[in-house]
C-alpha positions as CSV (number, residue, x, y, z in Angstrom):
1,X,1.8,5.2,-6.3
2,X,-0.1,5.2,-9.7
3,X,-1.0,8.8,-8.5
4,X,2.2,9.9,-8.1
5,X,3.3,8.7,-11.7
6,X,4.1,4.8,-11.7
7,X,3.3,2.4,-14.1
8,X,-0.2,0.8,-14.1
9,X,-0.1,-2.7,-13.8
10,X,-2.5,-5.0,-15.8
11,X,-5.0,-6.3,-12.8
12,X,-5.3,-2.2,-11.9
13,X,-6.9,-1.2,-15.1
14,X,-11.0,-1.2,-14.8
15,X,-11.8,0.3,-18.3
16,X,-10.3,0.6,-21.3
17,X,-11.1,2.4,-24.7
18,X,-12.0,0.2,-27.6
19,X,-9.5,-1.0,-30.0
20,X,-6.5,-0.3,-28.0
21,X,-3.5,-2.4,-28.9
22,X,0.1,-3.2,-28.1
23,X,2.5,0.1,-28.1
24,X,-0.4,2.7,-28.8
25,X,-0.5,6.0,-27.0
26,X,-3.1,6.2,-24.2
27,X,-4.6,8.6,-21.5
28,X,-4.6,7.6,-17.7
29,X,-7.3,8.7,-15.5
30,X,-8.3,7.6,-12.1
31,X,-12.1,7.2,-11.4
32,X,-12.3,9.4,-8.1
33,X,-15.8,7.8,-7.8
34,X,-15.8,4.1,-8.5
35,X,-18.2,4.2,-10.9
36,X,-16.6,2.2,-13.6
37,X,-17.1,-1.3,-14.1
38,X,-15.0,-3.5,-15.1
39,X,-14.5,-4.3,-18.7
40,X,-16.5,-0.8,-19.8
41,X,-15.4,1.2,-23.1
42,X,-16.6,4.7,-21.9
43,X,-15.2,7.4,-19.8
44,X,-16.8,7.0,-15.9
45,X,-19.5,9.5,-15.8
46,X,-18.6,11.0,-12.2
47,X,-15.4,12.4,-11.4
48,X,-12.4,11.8,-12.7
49,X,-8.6,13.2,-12.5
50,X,-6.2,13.1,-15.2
51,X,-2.9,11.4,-14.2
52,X,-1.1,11.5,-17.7
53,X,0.0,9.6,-21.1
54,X,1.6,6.0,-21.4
55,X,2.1,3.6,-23.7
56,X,0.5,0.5,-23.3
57,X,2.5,-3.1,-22.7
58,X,-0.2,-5.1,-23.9
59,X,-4.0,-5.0,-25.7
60,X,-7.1,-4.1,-24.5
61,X,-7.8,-8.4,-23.8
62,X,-5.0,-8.3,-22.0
63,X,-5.9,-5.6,-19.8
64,X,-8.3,-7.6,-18.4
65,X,-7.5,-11.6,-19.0
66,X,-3.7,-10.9,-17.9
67,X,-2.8,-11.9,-14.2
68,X,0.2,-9.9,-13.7
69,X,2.6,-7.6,-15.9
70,X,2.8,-3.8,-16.4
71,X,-0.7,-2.7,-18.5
72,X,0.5,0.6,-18.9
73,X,4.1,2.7,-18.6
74,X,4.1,6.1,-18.5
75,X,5.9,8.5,-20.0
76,X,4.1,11.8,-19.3
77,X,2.8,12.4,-15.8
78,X,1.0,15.7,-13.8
79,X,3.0,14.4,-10.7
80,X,6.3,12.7,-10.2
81,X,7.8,10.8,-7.7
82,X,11.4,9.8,-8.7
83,X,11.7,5.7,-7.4
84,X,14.5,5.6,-4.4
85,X,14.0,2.1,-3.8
86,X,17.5,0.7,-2.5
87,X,19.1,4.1,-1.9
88,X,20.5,4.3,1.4
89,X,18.8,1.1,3.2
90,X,18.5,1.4,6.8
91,X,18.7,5.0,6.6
92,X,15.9,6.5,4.3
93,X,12.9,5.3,3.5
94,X,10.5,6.9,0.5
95,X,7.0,7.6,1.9
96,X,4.2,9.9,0.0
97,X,3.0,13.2,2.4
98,X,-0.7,11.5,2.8
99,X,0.8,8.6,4.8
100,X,3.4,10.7,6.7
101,X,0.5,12.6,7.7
102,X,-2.0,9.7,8.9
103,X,0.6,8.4,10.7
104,X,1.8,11.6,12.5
105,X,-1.9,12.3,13.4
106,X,-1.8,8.5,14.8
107,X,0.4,10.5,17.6
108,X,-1.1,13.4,17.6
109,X,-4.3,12.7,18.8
110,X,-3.2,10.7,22.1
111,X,-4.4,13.3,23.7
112,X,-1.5,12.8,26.0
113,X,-0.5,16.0,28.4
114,X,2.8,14.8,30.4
115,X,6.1,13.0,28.7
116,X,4.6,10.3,31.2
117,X,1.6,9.7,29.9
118,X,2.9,9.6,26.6
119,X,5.4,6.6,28.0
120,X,2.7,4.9,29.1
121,X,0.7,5.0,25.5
122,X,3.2,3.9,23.7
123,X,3.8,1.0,25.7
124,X,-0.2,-0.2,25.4
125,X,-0.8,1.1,22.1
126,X,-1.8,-1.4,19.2
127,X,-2.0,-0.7,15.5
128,X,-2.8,-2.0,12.6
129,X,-1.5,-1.2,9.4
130,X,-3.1,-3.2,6.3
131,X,-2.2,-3.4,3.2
132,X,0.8,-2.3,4.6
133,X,4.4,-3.7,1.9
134,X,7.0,-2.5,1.7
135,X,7.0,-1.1,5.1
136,X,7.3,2.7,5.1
137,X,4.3,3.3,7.5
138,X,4.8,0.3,9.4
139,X,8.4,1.4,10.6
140,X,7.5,5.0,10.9
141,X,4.7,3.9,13.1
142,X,6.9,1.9,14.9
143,X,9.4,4.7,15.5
144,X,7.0,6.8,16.8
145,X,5.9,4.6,19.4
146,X,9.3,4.3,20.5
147,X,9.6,0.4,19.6
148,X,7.2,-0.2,22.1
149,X,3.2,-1.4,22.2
150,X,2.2,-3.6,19.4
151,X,2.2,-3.1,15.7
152,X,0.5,-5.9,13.6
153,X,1.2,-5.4,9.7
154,X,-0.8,-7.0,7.2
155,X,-0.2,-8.2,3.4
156,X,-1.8,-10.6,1.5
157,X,1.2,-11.4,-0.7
158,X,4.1,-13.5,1.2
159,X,6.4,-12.1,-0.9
160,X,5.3,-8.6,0.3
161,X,5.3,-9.5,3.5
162,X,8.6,-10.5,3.8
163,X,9.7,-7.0,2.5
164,X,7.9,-5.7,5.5
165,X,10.1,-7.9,8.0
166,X,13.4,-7.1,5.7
167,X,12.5,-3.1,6.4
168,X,11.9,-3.6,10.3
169,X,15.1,-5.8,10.5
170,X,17.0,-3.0,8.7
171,X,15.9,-0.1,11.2
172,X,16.6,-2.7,13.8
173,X,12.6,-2.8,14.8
174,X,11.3,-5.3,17.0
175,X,7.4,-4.9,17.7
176,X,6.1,-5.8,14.9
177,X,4.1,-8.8,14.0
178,X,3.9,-9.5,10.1
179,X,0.8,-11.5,8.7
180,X,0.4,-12.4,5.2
181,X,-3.4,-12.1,5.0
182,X,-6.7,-9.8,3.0
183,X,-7.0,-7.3,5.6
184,X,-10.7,-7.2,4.2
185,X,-11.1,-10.9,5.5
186,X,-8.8,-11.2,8.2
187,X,-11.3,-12.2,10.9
188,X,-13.2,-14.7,9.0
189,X,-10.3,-16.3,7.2
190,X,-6.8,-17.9,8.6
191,X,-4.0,-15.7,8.2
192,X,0.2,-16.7,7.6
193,X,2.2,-15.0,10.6
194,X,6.0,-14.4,9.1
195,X,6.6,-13.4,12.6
196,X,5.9,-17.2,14.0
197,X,5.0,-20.8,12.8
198,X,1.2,-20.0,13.5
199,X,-1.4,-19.6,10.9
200,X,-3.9,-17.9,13.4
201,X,-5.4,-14.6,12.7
202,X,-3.9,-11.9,15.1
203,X,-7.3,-10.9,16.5
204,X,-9.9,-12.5,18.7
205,X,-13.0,-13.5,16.7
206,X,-14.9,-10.6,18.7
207,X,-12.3,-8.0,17.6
């Protein structure tokens, strides 16, 4: 999203030049790498891509001592996405070519030869989809598997979560399982399930 020209929030912003304040004019890059710490004053020393100009919401301190809130909103930006959030529910849903395209290869790469065994893949297949509010990939996945198999979605935010079950119940989905849990801990730590009173993780412990 911040890619394609949204606002940065607060808890996304790893560096920051000196001195910045409240209202000033800033420059948004992404650090390709990772090579920034957090906190750092300087430019990231590997590669980095340009995303445009903003205006930022808050000061430098708050950049990094702030726990939510909109750190920067652009106003300039080398790629733009117009927001379609709300337009058309239940019909159209706004989702960016690189997931389109994971999720198409997803299907692709069955390797199935007859319309039977593709039947019969969609009706074992499981997927996982982390990280994965508001719901765009999780009901295009869905849809491609012909609302049969398994499809367990993961967000750590409930809130999140829930706009994953709103999306399936709009498109009238059924097979998927949401779980408000840190897809990076999910097997160590006890997940939420929207989907049922549980709070077990969705895997087996030898996943």
């Amino acid at each position: 999203s911040v890619i394609m020209g949204a606002d940065i929030f607060c808890v996304g912003v790893v560096g920051a030049a000196s001195g910045i304040s409240f209202g000033d004019q800033v420059s948004v890059f992404m650090d390709v790498q990772g090579q920034l710490k957090r906190g750092e004053t300087d430019r990231p020393r590997g590669r980095v891509v340009y995303l445009g100009n903003g205006i930022a919401q808050m000061g430098r301190s708050g950049f990094f001592n702030a726990t939510s809130g909109v750190g920067v909103k652009m106003i300039s930006r080398v790629w733009s996405s117009p927001p379609l959030h709300g337009v058309l529910p239940g019909r159209m849903f706004l989702q960016h070519l690189p997931s389109i395209l994971c999720v198409h290869q997803l299907d692709l790469d069955r390797g199935a030869t007859t319309e039977a065994e593709a039947e019969a893949d969609r009706n074992t297949l499981s997927v996982i989809d982390m990280c994965a509010a508001p719901g765009g990939k999780t009901t295009l996945i869905a849809r491609l598997m012909g609302d049969r198999g398994r499809v367990v979605a993961l967000d750590k935010a409930k809130g999140r979560a829930q706009l994953i079950q709103r999306a399936c119940r709009d498109q009238g989905i059924t097979i998927v399982e949401t779980y408000v849990a840190d897809a990076t801990k999910i097997l160590s730590s006890p997940s939420s399930s929207l989907s049922s009173s549980s709070s077990r993780s969705p895997f087996s412990t030898n996943t």
